[in-house]
C-alpha positions as CSV (number, residue, x, y, z in Angstrom):
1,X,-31.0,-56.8,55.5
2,X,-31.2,-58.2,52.1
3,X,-28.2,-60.3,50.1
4,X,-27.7,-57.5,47.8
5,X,-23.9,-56.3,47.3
6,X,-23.4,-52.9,45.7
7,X,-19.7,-52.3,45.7
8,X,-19.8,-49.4,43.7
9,X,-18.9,-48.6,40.0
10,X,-16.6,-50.6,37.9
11,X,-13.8,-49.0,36.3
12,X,-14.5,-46.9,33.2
13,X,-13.7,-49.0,29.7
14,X,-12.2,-46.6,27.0
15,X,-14.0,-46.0,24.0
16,X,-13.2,-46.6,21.6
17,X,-11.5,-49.7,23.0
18,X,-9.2,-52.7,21.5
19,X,-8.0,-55.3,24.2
20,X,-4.7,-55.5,22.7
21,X,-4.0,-52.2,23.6
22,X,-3.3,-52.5,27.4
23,X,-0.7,-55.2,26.4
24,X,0.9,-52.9,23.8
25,X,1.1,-50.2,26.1
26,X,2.9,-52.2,28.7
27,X,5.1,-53.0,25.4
28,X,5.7,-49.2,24.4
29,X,6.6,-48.0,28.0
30,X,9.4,-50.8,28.8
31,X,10.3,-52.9,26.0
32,X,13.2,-54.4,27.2
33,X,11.5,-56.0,30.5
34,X,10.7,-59.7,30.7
35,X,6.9,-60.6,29.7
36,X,7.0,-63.8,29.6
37,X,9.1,-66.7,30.9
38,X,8.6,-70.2,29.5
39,X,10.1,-72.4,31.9
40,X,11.3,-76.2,31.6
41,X,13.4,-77.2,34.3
42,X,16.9,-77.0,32.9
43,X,16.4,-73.3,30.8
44,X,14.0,-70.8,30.4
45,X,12.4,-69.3,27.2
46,X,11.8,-65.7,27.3
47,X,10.1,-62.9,25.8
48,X,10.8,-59.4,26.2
49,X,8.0,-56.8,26.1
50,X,9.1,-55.4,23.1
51,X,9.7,-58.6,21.2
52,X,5.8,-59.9,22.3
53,X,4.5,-56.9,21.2
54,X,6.2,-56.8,17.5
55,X,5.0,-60.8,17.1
56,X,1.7,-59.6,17.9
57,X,1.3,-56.7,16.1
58,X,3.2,-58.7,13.0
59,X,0.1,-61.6,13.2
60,X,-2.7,-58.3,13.3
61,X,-0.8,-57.3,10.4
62,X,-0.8,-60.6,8.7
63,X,-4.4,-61.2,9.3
64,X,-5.4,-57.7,8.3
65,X,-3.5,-58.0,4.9
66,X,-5.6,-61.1,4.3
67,X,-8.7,-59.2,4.5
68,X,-10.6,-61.3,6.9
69,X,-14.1,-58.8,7.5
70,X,-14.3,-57.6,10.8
71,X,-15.7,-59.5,13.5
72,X,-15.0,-62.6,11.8
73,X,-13.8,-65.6,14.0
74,X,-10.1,-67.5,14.5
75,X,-10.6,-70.6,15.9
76,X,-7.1,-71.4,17.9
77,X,-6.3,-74.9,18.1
78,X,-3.2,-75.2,19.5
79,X,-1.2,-76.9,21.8
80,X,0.7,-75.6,25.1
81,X,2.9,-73.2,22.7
82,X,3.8,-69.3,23.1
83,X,2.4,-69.2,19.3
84,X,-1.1,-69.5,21.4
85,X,-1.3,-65.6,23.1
86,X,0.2,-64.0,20.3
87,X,-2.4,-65.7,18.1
88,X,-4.8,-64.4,20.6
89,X,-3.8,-61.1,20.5
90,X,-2.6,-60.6,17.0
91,X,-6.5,-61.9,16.0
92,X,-7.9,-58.9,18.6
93,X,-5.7,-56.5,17.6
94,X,-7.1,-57.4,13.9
95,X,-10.8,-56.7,15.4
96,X,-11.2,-60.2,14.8
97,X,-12.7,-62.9,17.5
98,X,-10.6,-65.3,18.6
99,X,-12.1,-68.3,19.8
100,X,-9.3,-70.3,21.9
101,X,-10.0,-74.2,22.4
102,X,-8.6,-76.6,24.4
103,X,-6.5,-79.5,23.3
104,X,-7.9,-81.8,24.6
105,X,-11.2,-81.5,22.7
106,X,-11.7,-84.8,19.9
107,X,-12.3,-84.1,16.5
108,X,-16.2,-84.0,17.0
109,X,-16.2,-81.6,19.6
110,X,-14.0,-79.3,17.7
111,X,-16.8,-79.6,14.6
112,X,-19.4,-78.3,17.0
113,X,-17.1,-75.5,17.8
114,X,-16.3,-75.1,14.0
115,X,-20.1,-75.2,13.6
116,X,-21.4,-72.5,16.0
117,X,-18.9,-70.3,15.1
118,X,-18.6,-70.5,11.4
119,X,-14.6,-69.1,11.9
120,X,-13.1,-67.4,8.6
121,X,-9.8,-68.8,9.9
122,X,-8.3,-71.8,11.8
123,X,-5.0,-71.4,13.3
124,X,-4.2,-75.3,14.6
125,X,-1.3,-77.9,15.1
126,X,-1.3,-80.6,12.8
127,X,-0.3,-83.0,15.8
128,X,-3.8,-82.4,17.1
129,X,-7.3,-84.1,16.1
130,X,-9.2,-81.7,13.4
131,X,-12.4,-82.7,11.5
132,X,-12.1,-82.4,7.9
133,X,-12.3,-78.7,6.8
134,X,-12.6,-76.4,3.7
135,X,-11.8,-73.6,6.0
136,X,-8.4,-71.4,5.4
137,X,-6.0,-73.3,8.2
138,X,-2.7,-71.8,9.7
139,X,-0.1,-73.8,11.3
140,X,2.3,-73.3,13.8
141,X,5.3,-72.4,11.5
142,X,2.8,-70.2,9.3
143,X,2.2,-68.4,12.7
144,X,5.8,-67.9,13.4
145,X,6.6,-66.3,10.0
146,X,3.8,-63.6,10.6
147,X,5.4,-62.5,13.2
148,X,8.1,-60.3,11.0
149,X,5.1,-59.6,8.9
150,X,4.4,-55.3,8.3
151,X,3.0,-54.4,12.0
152,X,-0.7,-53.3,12.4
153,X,-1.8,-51.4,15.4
154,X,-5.0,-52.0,17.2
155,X,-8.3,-51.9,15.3
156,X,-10.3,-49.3,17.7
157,X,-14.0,-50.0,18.4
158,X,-17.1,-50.0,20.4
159,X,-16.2,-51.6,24.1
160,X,-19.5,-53.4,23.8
161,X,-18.9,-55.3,20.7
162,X,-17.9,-59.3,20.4
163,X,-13.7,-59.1,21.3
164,X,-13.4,-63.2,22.1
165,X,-15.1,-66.7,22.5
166,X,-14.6,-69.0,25.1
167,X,-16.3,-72.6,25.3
168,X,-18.2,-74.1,28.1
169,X,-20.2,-77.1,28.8
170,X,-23.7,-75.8,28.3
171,X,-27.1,-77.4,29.8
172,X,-28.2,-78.8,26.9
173,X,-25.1,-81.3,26.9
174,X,-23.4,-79.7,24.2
175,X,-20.4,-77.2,23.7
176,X,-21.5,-73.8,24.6
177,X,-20.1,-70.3,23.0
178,X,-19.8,-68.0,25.5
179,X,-19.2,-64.2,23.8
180,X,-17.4,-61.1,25.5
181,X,-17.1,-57.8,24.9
182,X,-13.7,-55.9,24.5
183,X,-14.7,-54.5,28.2
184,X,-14.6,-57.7,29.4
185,X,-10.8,-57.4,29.7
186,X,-11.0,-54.3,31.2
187,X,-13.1,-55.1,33.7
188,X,-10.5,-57.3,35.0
189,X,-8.9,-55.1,36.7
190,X,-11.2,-55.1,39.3
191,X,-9.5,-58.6,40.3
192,X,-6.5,-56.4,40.8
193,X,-6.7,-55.5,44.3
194,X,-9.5,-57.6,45.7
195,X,-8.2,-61.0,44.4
196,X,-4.5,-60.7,43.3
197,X,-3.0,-58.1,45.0
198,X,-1.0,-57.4,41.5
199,X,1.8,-55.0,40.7
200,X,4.5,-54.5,38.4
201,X,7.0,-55.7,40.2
202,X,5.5,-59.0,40.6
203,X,6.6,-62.6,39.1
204,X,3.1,-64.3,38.5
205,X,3.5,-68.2,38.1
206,X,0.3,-69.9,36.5
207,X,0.5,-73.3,36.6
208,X,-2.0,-73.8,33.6
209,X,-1.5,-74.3,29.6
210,X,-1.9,-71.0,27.4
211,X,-5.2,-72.6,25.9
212,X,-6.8,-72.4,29.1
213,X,-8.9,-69.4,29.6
214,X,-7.5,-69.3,33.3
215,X,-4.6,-68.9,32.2
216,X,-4.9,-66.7,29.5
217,X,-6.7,-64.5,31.5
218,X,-4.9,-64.5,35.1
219,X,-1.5,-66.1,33.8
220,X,-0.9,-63.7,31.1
221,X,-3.0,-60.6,30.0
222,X,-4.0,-59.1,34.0
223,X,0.1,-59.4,34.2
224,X,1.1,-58.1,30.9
225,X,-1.6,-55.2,31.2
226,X,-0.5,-54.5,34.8
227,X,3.5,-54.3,33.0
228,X,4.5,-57.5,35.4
229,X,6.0,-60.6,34.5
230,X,4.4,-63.8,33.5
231,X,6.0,-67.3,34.4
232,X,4.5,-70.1,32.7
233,X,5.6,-74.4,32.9
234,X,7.0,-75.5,29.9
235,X,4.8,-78.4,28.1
236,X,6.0,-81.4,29.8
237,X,6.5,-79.9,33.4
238,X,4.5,-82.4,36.4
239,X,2.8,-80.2,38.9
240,X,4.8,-81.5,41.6
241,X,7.8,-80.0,39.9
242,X,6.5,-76.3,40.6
243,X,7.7,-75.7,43.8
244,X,11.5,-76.1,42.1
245,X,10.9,-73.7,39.4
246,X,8.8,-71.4,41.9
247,X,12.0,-71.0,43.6
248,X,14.6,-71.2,41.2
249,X,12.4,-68.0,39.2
250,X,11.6,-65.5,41.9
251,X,8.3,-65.8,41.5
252,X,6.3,-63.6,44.2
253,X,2.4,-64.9,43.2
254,X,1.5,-68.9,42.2
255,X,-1.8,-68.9,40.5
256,X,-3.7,-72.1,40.0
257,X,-6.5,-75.1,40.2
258,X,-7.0,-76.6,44.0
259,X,-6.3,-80.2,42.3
260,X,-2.0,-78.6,41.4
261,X,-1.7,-77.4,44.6
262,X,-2.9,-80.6,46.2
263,X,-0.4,-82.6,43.5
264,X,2.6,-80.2,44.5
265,X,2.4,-80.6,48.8
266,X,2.0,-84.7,48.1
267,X,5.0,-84.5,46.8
268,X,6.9,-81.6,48.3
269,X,5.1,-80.9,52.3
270,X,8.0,-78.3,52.7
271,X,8.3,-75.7,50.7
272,X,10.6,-72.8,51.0
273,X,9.5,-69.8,49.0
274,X,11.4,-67.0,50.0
275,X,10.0,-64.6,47.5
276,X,6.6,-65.8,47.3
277,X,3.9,-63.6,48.6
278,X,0.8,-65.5,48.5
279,X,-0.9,-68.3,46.2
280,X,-4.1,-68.0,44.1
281,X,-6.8,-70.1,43.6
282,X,-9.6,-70.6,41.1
283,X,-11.6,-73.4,39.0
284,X,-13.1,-74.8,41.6
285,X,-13.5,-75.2,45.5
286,X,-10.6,-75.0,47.2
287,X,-10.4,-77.3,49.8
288,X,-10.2,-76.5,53.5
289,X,-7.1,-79.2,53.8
290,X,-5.2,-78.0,50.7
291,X,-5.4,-74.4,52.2
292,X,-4.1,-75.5,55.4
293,X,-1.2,-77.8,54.3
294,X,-0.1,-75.1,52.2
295,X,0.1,-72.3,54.8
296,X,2.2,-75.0,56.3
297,X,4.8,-75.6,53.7
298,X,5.1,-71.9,52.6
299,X,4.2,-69.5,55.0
300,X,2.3,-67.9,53.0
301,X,-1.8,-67.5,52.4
302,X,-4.0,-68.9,49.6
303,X,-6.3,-65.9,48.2
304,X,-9.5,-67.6,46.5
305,X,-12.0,-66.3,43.8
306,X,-15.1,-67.6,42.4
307,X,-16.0,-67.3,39.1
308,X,-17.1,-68.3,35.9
309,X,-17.1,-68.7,32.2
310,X,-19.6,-66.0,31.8
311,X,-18.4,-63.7,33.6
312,X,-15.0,-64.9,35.0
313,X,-14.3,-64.2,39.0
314,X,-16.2,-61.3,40.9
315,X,-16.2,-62.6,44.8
316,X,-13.0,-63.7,46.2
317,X,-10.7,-62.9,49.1
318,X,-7.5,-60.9,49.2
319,X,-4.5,-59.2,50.7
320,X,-6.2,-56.5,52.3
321,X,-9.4,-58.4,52.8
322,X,-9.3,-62.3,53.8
323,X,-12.0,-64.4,53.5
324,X,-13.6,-65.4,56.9
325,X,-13.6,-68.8,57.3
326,X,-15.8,-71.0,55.7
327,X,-16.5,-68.5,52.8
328,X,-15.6,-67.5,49.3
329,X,-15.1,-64.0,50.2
330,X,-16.9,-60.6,49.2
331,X,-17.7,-59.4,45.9
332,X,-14.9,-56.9,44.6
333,X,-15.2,-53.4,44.3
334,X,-17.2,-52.7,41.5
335,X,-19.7,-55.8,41.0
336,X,-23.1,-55.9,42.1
337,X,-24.7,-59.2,43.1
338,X,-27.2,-60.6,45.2
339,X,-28.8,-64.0,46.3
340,X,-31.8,-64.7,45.3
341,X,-35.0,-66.9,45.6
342,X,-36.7,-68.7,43.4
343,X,-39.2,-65.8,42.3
344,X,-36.4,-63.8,41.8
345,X,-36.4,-61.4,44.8
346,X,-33.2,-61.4,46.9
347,X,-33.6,-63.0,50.5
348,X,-32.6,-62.2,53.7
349,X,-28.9,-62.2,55.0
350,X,-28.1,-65.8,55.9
351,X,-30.9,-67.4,54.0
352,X,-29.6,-69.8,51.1
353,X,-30.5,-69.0,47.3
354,X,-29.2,-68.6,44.0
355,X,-26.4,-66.5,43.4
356,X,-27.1,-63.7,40.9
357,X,-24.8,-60.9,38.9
358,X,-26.6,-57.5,37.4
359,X,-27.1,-57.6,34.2
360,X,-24.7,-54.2,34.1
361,X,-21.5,-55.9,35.4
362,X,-19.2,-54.9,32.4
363,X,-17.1,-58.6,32.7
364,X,-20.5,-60.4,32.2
365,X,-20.8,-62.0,28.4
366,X,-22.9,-60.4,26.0
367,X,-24.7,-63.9,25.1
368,X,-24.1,-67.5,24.2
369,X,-23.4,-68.2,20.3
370,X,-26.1,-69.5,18.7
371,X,-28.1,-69.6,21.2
372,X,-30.7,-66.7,22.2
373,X,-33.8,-68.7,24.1
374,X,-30.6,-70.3,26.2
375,X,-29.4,-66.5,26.7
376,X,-33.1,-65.0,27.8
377,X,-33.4,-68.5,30.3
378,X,-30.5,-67.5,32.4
379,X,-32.0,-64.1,33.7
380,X,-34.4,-62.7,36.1
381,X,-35.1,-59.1,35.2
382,X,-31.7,-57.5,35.6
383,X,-30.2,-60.7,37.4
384,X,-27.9,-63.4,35.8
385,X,-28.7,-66.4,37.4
386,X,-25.3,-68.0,38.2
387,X,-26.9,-71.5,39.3
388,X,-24.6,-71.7,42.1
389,X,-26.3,-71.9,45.4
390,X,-25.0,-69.4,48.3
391,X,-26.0,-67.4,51.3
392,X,-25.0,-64.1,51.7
393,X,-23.6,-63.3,55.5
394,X,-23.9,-60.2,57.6
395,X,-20.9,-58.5,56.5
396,X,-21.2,-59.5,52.7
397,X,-19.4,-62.5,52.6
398,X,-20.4,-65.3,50.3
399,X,-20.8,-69.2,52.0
400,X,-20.8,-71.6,48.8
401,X,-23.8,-74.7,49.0
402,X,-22.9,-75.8,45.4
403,X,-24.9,-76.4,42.6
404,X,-28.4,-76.1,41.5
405,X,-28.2,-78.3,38.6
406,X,-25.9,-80.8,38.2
407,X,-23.1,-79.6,35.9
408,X,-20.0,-80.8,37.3
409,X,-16.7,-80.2,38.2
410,X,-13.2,-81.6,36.6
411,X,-10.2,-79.8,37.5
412,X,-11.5,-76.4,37.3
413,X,-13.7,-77.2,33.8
414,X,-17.5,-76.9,34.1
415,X,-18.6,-80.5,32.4
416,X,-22.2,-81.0,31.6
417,X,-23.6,-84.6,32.4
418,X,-25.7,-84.6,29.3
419,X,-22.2,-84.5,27.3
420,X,-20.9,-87.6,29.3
421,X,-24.1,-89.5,29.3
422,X,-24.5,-88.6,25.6
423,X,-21.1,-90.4,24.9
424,X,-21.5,-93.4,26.8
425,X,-24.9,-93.9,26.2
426,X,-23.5,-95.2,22.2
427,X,-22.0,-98.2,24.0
428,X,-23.3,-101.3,23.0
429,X,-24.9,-103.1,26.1
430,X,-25.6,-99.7,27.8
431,X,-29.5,-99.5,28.2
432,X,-29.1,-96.3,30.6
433,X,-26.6,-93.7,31.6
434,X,-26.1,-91.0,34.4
435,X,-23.3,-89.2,35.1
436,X,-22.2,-87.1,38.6
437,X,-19.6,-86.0,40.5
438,X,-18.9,-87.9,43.3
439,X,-16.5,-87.5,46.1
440,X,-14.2,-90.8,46.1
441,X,-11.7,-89.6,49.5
442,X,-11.1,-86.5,51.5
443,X,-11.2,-82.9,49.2
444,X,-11.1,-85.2,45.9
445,X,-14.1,-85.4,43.1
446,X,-14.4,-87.3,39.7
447,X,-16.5,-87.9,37.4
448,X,-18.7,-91.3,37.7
449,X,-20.9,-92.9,35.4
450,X,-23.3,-95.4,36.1
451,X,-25.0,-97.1,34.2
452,X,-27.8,-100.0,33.7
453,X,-26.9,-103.1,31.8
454,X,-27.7,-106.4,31.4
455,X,-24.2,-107.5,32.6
456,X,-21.0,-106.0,34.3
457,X,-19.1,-104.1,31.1
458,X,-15.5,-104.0,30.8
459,X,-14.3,-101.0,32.1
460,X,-11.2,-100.7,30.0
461,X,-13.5,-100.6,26.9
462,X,-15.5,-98.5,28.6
463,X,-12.8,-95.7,29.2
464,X,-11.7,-96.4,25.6
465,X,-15.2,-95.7,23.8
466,X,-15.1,-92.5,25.9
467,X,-11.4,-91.1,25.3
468,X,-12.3,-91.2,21.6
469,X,-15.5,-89.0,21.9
470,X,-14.4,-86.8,25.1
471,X,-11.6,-84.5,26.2
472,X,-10.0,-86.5,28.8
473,X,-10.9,-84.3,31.2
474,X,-14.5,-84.8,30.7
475,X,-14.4,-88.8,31.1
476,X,-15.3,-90.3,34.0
477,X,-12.7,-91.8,36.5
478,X,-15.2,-94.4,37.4
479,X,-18.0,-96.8,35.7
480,X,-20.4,-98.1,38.3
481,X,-23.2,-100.7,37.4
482,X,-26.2,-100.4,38.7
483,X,-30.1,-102.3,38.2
484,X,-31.5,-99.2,37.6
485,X,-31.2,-95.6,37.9
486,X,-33.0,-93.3,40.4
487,X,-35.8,-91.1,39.0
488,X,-38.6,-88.8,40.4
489,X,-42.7,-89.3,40.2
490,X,-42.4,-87.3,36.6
491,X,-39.4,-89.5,35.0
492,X,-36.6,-86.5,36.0
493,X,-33.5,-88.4,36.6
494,X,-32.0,-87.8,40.3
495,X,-28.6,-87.5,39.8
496,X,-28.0,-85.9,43.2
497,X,-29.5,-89.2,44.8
498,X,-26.8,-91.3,43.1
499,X,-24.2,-89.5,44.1
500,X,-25.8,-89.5,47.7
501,X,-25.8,-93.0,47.5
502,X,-22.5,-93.9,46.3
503,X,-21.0,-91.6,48.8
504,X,-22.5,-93.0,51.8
505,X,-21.9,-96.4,50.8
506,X,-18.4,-95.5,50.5
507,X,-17.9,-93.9,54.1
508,X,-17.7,-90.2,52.3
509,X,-20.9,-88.9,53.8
């Protein structure tokens, strides 16, 4: 039997289509329920349906009255504020693109977004690093005070055409544009059942910022759309204070990275949840451990997906369909995938290859800004090559191998190692740079860089020079001096052979 999975057809997108309008019809049919709860640890800001929706449609009508063209992008550069959805959804419901960034980004890496994107609008917190800019800029408090502005209603449209933006690290070591469709949004529903197990009644706790697009996406519009409530950390708020506002709020689903859970049990290895049903788990891996120490403390299951920027999640596990051990789980109803080799034809059950989404999967992007040869290079016919190497068991469920390349892994954000080794290569004293990921103790990965100089560098000044090129998330935990750096017969740097190295030298093997 082949690695194909057919799952059958996706749920039908309306057209014309705006990916406000699941939101707003939440909104219309119970305005007085709880959306959103932001929660610090002494009191708890909330938003009822009604009041979301009338700050959203207040921004759509602010932006629209401004005369923006259609289509046009709204970079949002905000911090961990609930200014950062309605933004979000006021743009969309504007049928304009909103382009959410993270905070952490430095100045430069927010010009490259600025760049690629060519926004007609910048919505951003002075607090934060911005590049110098002619472009029209909105603040916070400029935000707020659209959101009595004249309300607009959703902009209908084609499904198909560009709805948001989110940023990746691409292969070429810089920022990547990835564009969806409206449908995109839509198509999360198929996460519904086969990954959340999500009803209105539920409480869903996300233990991410609103700039992340995990959280935007699982914390806030899947519940909103589905007429639940969203619970969200205030700014401020440690990971291993969750399990106290977990309780104290009801919550009945706790969605986040592998690295919070892991932060939460080291601090708290009991837990008692009485109205939690089951945790969630994307970003990355989750670790066999973690899993286990948190069935412990709670009682309750972890459901994992696997996913990604282009295409968010489309395999994971479930209530009504656990993932057998020592996989990712199935592909939900809906997707089609398949494993393939290297000529492009799907192998055998059981034999490893590269995991592949058709090309008619309505969540899959329409294309990377900017950037069509990039586009073309990551299909095979009707296949998007993922990168991620799999196998494909007898019943359908997916065993994960990792990477083909070497993009890495930090806390649930895809990092490039041409972005790292870019930075740190502008170093004086650094002759040569590689970066990996690199296991330093049981289920935990950072980023190293090693590098070739004539002397040992000081790593303080080292971490410095990177902080003010990099998000922090992208800089590397370690700096590792080495006499030189692996390469093959044809000069291709061997990145995996590093981090081969280091780990066996280190007992992680």
């Amino acid at each position: 039997m082949l690695s194909v999975a057919h799952t059958g057809s996706p749920p039908l997108c309306p057209a014309p289509f705006n990916f406000a309008e699941p939101v707003l019809a939440s909104a219309d049919a119970n305005p007085e329920k709880i959306a959103l709860a932001i929660l610090g640890l002494s009191r708890a800001e909330r938003w009822s349906y009604g009041r979301l929706a009338a700050a959203i449609r207040g921004v759509a009508g602010a932006l629209q009255a401004a005369g923006y063209p259609p289509g046009s992008c709204v970079v949002l550069r905000l911090g961990n504020v609930v200014g950062f959805p309605i933004a979000y959804l006021g743009a969309v419901a504007a049928d304009l693109v909103p382009v959410p960034i993270s905070a952490q980004l430095t100045a430069a890496e927010v010009q490259t977004v600025l760049t690629q994107t060519t926004p007609a609008l910048v919505v951003a917190d002075p607090a934060l690093p911005l590049p110098a800019t002619d472009l029209p800029t909105v603040t916070p408090q400029d935000l707020a005070a659209w959101y009595g502005h004249a309300p607009a209603d959703p902009v209908p449209g084609s499904p198909n055409r560009p709805g948001y933006i989110v940023y990746t690290s691409g292969t070429s070591g810089q920022p990547r544009g990835v564009v969806h469709a409206h449908r995109a949004v839509w198509a999360r529903r198929m996460m519904w059942d086969d990954w959340y197990g999500l009803t209105a009644e539920d409480r869903l706790l996300h233990a991410g910022a609103f700039n992340w697009t995990y959280t935007l996406g699982t914390g806030l519009l899947d519940p909103w759309a589905a007429g639940a409530t969203a619970l969200i950390p205030a700014q401020g708020v440690r990971s291993d204070q969750l399990g106290l506002l977990l309780r104290r709020h009801d919550a009945t689903l706790f969605a986040a990275a592998p690295g919070v859970y892991r932060q939460l049990l080291a601090r708290a290895p009991d837990l008692h949840l009485p109205k939690l049903r089951h945790g969630l788990s994307a970003g990355e891996k989750l670790p066999d451990a973690v899993r286990a120490a948190w069935e412990r403390a709670t009682s309750t299951p972890i459901f994992e997906a696997f996913g990604m920027s282009e295409c968010s999640t489309f395999i994971s596990a479930s209530p009504h369909r656990p993932a057998p051990e020592g996989t990712l789980g199935y592909a939900q109803t809906g997707r089609h995938i398949a494993v393939l080799d290297d000529a492009g034809e799907p192998v055998a059950r059981g034999t490893l290859g590269t995991l592949a989404i058709h090309r008619t999967d309505p969540g899959l992007m329409l294309r990377y800004a900017g950037a069509p040869e990039e586009t073309a290079a990551r299909f095979a016919g009707d296949w998007f090559l993922t990168g991620d190497r799999v196998a494909m068991r007898a019943d359908g469920a997916i065993e994960y191998h990792g990477r083909n390349d070497d993009m890495m892994n930090a806390g649930g954000f895809r990092v490039s190692p041409l972005e790292v080794e870019a930075a740190l290569a502008t170093f004086d004293g650094v002759a040569e740079v590689a970066a990996a990921e690199v296991t330093v103790k049981a289920d935990t990965c950072v980023i190293a860089a090693f590098y070739v100089s004539s002397c040992e560098l000081d790593g303080d000044a080292l971490s410095q020079h990177m902080s003010e090129r990099l998000a922090r998330y992208k800089c590397p935990r370690l700096f590792i001096r080495v006499d030189a750096l692996p390469k093959s017969a044809n000069g291709k740097l061997l990145r995996r052979q590093l981090r081969e190295t280091y780990e066996a030298a280190h007992g992680q093997t």
